[in-house]
C-alpha positions in Angstrom: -4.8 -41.7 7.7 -2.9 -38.6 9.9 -4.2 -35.6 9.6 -0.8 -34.4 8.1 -0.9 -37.2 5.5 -4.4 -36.0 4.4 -3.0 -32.3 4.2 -0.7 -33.5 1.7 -2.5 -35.4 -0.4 -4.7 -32.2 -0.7 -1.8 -29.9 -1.4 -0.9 -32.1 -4.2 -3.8 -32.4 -6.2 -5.6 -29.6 -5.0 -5.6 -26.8 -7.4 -5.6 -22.7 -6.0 -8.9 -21.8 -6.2 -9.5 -18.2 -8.6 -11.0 -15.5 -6.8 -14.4 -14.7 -8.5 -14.3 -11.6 -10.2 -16.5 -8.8 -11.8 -17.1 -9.2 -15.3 -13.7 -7.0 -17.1 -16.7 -5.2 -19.5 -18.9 -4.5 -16.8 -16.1 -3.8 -13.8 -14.6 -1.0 -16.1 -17.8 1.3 -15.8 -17.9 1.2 -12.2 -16.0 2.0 -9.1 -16.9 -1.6 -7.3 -14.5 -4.1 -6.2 -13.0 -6.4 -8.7 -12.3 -9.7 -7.0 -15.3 -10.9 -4.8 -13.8 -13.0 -2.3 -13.9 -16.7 -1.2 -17.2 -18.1 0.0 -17.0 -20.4 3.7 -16.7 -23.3 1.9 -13.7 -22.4 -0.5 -11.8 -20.8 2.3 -11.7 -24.0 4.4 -11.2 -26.1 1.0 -8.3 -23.9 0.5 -6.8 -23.8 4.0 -6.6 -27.6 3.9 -3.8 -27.1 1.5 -1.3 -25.4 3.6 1.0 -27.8 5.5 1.9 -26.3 8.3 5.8 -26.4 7.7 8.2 -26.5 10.9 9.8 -23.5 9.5 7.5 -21.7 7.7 8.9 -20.0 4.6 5.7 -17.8 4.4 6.0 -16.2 7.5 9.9 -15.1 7.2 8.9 -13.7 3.8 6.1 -11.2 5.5 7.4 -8.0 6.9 5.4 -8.5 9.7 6.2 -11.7 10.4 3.1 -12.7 10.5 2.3 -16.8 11.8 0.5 -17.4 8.5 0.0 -21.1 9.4 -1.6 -20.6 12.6 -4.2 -18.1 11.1 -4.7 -20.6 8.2 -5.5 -24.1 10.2 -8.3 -22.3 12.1 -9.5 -21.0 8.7 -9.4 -25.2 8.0 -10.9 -26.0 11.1 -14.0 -23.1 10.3 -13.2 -21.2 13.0 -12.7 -18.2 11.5 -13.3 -15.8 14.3 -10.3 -17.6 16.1 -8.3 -16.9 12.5 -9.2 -13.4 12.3 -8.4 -13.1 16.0 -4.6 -14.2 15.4 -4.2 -12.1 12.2 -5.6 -8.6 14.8 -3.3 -9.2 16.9 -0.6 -9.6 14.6 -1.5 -6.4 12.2 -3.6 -3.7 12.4 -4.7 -4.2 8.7 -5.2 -7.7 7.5 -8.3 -6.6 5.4 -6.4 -4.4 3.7 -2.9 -6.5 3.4 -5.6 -9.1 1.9 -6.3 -6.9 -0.9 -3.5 -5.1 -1.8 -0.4 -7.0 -0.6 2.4 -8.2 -3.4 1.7 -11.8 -2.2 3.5 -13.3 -5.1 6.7 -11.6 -4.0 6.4 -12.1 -0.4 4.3 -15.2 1.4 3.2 -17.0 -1.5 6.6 -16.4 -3.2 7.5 -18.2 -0.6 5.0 -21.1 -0.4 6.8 -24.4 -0.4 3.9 -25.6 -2.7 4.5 -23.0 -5.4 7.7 -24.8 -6.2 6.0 -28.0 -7.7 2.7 -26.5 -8.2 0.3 -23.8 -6.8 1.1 -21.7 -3.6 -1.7 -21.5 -1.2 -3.8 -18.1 -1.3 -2.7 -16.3 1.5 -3.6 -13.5 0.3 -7.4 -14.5 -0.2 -7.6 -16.3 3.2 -6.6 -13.5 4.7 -9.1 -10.9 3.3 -11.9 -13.8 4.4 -10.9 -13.9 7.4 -11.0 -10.3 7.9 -14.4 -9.8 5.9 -16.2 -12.5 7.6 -15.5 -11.5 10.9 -16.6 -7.8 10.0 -19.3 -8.8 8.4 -20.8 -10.9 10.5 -20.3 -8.8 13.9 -17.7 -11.2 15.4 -15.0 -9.2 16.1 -13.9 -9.0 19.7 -11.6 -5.5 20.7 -7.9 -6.8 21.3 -6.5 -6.6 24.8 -4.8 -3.4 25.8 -1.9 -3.8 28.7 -2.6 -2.0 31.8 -2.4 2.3 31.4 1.3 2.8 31.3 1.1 6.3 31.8 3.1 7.4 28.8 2.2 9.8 26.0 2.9 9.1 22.5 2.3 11.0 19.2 1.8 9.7 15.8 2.5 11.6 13.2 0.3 10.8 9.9 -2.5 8.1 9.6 -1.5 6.0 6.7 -0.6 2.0 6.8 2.6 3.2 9.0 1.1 5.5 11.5 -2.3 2.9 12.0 0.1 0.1 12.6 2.6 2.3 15.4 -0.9 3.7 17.0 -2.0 0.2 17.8 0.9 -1.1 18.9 1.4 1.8 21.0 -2.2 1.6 22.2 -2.3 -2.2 22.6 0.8 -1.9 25.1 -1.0 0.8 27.0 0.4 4.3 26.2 -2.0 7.0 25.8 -1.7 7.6 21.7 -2.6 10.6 19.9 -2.4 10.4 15.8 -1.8 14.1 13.9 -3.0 13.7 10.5 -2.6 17.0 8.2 -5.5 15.8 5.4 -9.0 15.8 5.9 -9.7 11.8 6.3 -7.9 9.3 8.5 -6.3 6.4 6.1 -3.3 8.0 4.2 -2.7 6.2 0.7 -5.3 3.7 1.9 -8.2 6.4 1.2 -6.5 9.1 -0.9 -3.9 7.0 -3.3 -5.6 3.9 -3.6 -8.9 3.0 -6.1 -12.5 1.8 -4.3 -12.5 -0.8 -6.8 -9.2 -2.3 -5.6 -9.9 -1.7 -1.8 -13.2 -0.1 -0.6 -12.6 2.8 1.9 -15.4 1.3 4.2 -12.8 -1.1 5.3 -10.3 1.4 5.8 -12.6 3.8 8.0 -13.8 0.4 10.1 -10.2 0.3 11.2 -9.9 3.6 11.7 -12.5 2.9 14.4 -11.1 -0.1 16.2 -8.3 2.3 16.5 -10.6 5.0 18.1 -12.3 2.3 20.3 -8.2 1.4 21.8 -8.9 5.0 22.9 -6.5 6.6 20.0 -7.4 10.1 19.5 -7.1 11.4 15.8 -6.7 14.8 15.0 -7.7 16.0 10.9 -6.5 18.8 9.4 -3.1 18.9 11.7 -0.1 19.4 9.8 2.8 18.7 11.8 5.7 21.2 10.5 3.0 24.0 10.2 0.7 24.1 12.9 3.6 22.5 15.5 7.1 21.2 14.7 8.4 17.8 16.2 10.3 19.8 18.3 7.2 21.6 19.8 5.4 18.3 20.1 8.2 17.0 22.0 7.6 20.1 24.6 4.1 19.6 24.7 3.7 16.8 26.9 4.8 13.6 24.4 7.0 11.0 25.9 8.2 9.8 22.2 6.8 10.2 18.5 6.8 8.3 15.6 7.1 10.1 12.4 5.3 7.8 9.6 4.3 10.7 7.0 4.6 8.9 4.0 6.1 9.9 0.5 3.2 12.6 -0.6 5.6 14.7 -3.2 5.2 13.6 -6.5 7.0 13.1 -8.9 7.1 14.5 -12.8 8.6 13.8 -15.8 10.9 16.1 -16.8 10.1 17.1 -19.9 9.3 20.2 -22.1 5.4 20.8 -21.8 4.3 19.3 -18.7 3.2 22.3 -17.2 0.7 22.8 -19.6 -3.5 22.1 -18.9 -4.0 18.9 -18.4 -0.8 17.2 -16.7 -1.9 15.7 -13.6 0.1 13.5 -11.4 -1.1 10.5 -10.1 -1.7 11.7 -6.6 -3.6 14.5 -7.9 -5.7 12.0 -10.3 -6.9 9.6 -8.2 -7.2 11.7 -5.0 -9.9 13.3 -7.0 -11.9 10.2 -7.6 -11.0 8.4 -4.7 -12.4 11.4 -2.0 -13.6 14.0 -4.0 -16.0 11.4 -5.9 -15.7 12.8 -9.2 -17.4 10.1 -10.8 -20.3 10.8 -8.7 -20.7 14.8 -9.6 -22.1 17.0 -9.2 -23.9 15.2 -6.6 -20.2 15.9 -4.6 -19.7 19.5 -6.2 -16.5 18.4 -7.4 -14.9 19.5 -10.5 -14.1 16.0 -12.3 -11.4 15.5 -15.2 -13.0 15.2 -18.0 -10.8 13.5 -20.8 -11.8 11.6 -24.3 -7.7 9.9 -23.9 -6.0 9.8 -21.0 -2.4 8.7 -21.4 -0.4 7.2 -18.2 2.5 7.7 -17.7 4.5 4.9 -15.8 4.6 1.0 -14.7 4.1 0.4 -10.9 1.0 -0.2 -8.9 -0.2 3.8 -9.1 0.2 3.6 -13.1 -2.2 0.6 -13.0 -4.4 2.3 -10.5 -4.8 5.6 -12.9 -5.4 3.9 -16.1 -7.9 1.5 -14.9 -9.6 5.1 -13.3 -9.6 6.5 -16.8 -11.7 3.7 -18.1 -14.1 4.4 -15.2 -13.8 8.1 -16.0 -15.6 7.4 -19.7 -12.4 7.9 -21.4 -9.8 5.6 -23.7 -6.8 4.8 -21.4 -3.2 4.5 -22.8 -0.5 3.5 -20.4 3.3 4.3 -21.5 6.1 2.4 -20.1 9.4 2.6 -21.1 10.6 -0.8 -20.6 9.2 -4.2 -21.6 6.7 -6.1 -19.5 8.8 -8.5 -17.7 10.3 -5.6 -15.9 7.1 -4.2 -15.0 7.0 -3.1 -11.1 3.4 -3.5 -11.1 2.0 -6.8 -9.0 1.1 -9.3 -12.3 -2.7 -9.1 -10.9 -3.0 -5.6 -11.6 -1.1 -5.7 -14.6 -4.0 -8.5 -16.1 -7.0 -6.6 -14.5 -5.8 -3.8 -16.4 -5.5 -5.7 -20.0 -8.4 -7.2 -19.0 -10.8 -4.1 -18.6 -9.0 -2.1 -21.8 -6.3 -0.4 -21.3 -3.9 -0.3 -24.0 -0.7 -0.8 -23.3 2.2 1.2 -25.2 5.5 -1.1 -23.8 9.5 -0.3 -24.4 7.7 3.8 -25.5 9.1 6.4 -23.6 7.3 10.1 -23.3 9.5 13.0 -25.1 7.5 16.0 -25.1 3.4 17.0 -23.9 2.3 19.0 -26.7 -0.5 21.5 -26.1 -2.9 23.9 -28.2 -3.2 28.0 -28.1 -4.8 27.3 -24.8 -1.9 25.5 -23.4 -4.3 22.7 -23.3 -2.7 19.0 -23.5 -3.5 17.5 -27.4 -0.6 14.8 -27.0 2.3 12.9 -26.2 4.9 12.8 -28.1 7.1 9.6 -27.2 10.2 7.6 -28.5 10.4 3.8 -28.8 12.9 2.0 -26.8 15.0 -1.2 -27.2 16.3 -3.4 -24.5 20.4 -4.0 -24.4 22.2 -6.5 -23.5 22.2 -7.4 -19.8 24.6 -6.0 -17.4 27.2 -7.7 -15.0 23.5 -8.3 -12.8 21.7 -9.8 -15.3 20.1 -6.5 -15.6 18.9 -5.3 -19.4 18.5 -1.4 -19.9 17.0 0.2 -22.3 17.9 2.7 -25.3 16.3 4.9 -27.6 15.9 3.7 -31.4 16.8 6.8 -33.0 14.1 8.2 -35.4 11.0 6.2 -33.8 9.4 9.3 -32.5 5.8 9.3 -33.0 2.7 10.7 -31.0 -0.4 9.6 -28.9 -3.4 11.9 -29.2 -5.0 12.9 -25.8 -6.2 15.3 -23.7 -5.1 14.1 -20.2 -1.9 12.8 -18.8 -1.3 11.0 -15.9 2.5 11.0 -14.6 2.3 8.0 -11.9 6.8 7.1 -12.0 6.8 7.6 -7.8 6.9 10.3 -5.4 9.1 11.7 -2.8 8.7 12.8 1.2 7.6 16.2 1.5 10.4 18.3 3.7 8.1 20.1 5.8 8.8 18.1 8.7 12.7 18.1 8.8 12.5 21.7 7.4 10.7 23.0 10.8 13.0 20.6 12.9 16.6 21.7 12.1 17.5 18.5 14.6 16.1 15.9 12.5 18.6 14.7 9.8 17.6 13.8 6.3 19.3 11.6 3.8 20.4 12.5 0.4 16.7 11.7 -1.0 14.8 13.5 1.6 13.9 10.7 4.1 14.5 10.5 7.5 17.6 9.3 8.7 17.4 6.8 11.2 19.2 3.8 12.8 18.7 1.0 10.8 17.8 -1.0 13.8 15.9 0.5 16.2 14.3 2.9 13.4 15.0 6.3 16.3 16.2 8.9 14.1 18.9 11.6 14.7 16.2 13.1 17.6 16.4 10.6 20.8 12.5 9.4 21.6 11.7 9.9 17.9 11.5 7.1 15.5 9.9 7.0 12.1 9.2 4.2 9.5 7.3 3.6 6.3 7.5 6.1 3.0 9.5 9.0 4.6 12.7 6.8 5.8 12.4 4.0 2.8 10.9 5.9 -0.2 7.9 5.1 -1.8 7.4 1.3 -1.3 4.4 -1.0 -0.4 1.9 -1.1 2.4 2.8 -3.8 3.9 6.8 -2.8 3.8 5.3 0.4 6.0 3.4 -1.8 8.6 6.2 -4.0 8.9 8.4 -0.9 9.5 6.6 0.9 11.6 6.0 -2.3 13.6 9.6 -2.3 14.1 9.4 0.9 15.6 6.8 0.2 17.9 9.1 -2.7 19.9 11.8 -0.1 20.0 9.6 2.8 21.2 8.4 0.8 24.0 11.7 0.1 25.1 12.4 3.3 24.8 9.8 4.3 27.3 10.2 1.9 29.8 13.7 3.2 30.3 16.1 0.4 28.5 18.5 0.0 26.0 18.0 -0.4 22.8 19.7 -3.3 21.7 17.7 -6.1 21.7 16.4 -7.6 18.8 12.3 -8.0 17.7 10.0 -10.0 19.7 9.3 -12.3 16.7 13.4 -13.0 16.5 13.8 -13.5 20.7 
């Protein structure tokens, strides 16, 4: 029997193996990481499933192309440092894509098995890949191109500005990464929870980065301390601009300035590096809430009611449509049923109502009905008149998005801005209005997903290096040449 034949007969009777998980009754009381990963064994039992397709559908649906069956047969064959190997030098955050990824939207969307059965977990294999190797001390430092002699400067070290730096670095530039917060990691350390992706993984980047030679400077906000324009005049051959969406959002309505109205940056930055949940061991003022109430239906909404229930407190999540048209990958979505949080669905918030004290006691909300879909298929929502009715609480979370701050393009007159506040910039090459500077992730496309920022900024990084050498910039990607 061929090896191909055997691959098949696996694929089709070979169920997707469940990633073991914390208990939901146990996992809601702590701060530890929900799924625990695939053993050896179930990571090659897995891998055997993929088929290796001539065309692989899985690797046009990542945004950074990454060659998903290649990494996956040497997961089959048990060579997993050779696996984690191809994944390095194809993103600069496969332990972290592993975890937090919408897979089901992207590769294994894609999966040509998931149309009679099961898609293979790409996801999962993945994140072992990346574990094992950094677990078990096997990781060799990718190969950097000779010194090219060229300065670049990155501004902000989230999932955008960690991919551009290692690119940059990898194809030997001299990299320097400004980042205006206190820790290195962006969304990956402030805006998402340790249960759902431990910060120890994002700081053991952070240091293959650092051992490419990659210098990070903390507490350096570009638009205050320097403008681009100054950075430009400083020495910097070219600059990427990956700063992120860090303005939040609110709601809008009356009361929301009152004690007790947090958004969802604010919420979880506390627990996430301030370590509320550890205090006062930290000296950090936690929120302390009997009801917190959520307000919203993305990944962030999931990520603050799930850290209310590790707060102590009763979580409520408001959405205002139903839960088909949820944003929110359908893993968190479960997790968060799962562990207890109640969800209020088609309820939209009206009105925070507060005490004396201007202390939150409530959220007054309306219920909502869905309409009849739209020329897209599309069904909205309206209010049912007269369903007005309130949910007790003491906290409220407002997680519906956030925005780029302007500080950048307000200190560099130059740099043009869209309607929304993000960066203009060529949809191609990803240079904005500013020849030398280009920009990718949260500040040009909004608030999206990590991977969408990597895949950006990667982008980027193959136009920036033409850029620097001196040629046009009109050729397409290295993965489409």
């Amino acid at each position: 029997m061929s090896e191909n034949t055997e691959r098949k007969i696996k694929a089709s009777g070979l169920p997707r193996h469940a990633m073991p998980e914390q208990n939901p009754q146990k996992r809601a009381k702590n701060f530890d990481e929900v799924p625990l990963g695939f053993s050896l064994e179930t990571a090659m039992d897995e891998a055997t499933r993929c088929l290796r397709c001539p065309k692989p559908r899985c690797t046009a649906a990542c945004p950074v192309n990454i060659k998903i069956p290649d990494f996956i047969d040497s997961i089959a064959r048990g060579d997993i440092k050779e696996a984690a190997a191809k994944l390095k030098a194809q993103s600069a955050l496969s332990a972290v894509c592993g975890r937090v990824c919408p897979q089901e939207l992207q590769c294994e969307g894609s999966c040509v098995l998931g149309l009679r059965g099961k898609p293979v977990a790409i996801g999962s294999l993945e994140r072992f890949a990346a574990d094992y190797v950094r677990e078990n001390n096997l990781e060799n430092p990718p190969e950097k191109a000779p010194a090219s002699g060229k300065k670049v400067a990155i501004i902000g070290c989230g999932p955008a500005g960690i991919t551009a730096a290692l690119e940059m670095a990898l194809a030997g530039h001299e990299v320097e990464v400004f980042e205006g917060l206190h820790f290195p990691g962006g969304v990956l350390m402030y805006g998402i929870p340790q249960f759902r992706l431990p910060k120890s993984i994002v700081l053991h980047e952070i240091e293959t980065l650092k051992s490419l030679g990659v210098k990070i400077h903390l507490n350096h906000l570009i638009g205050k301390m320097e403008s681009v324009d100054e950075l430009l005049k400083s020495g910097f051959d070219a600059i990427f601009i990956g700063s992120g969406a860090g303005l939040p959002n609110f709601m809008g309505i009356p009361g929301e300035n009152n004690v007790g109205v947090f958004s969802a940056n604010e919420f979880l930055t506390r627990f996430n590096l301030m370590k509320a949940y550890s205090f006062p061991e930290f000296g950090t003022t936690p929120i302390k809430a009997r009801r917190i109430v959520t307000v919203g239906g993305g990944n962030v909404a999931m990520d603050s009611a799930r850290t209310a229930l590790r707060a102590g407190a009763e979580s409520v999540l408001v959405y205002r449509r139903a839960r088909e048209q949820m944003p929110a990958r359908a893993e968190e979505v479960h997790h968060a049923e799962a562990e207890g949080v109640d969800f209020r669905l088609l309820t939209a918030p009206k009105r925070v109502l507060a005490d004396e004290n201007s202390r939150v006691v409530g959220l007054e909300c309306v219920k909502m009905e869905l309409t009849e879909p739209d020329a897209s298929g599309r069904r909205g929502v309206r209010e049912i008149a007269g369903s007005e009715f309130v949910v007790e609480c003491d906290a409220i979370v407002a997680a519906i998005g956030n925005r780029p701050n302007p500080l950048i393009p307000m200190t560099c007159k130059s740099l043009k801005t869209t309607k929304k506040g993000t960066l203009e910039i060529d949809p191609e090459t990803l240079q904005t209005s500013i020849p030398g500077v280009f920009a990718g992730g949260d500040v040009v496309s909004g608030a999206a997903t990590v991977i969408s920022a990597m895949g950006q900024a990667k982008k980027a990084a193959f136009y920036m290096n033409k850029y620097l050498r001196g040629e046009p910039l009109n050729a397409a990607p290295a993965d489409k040449q």
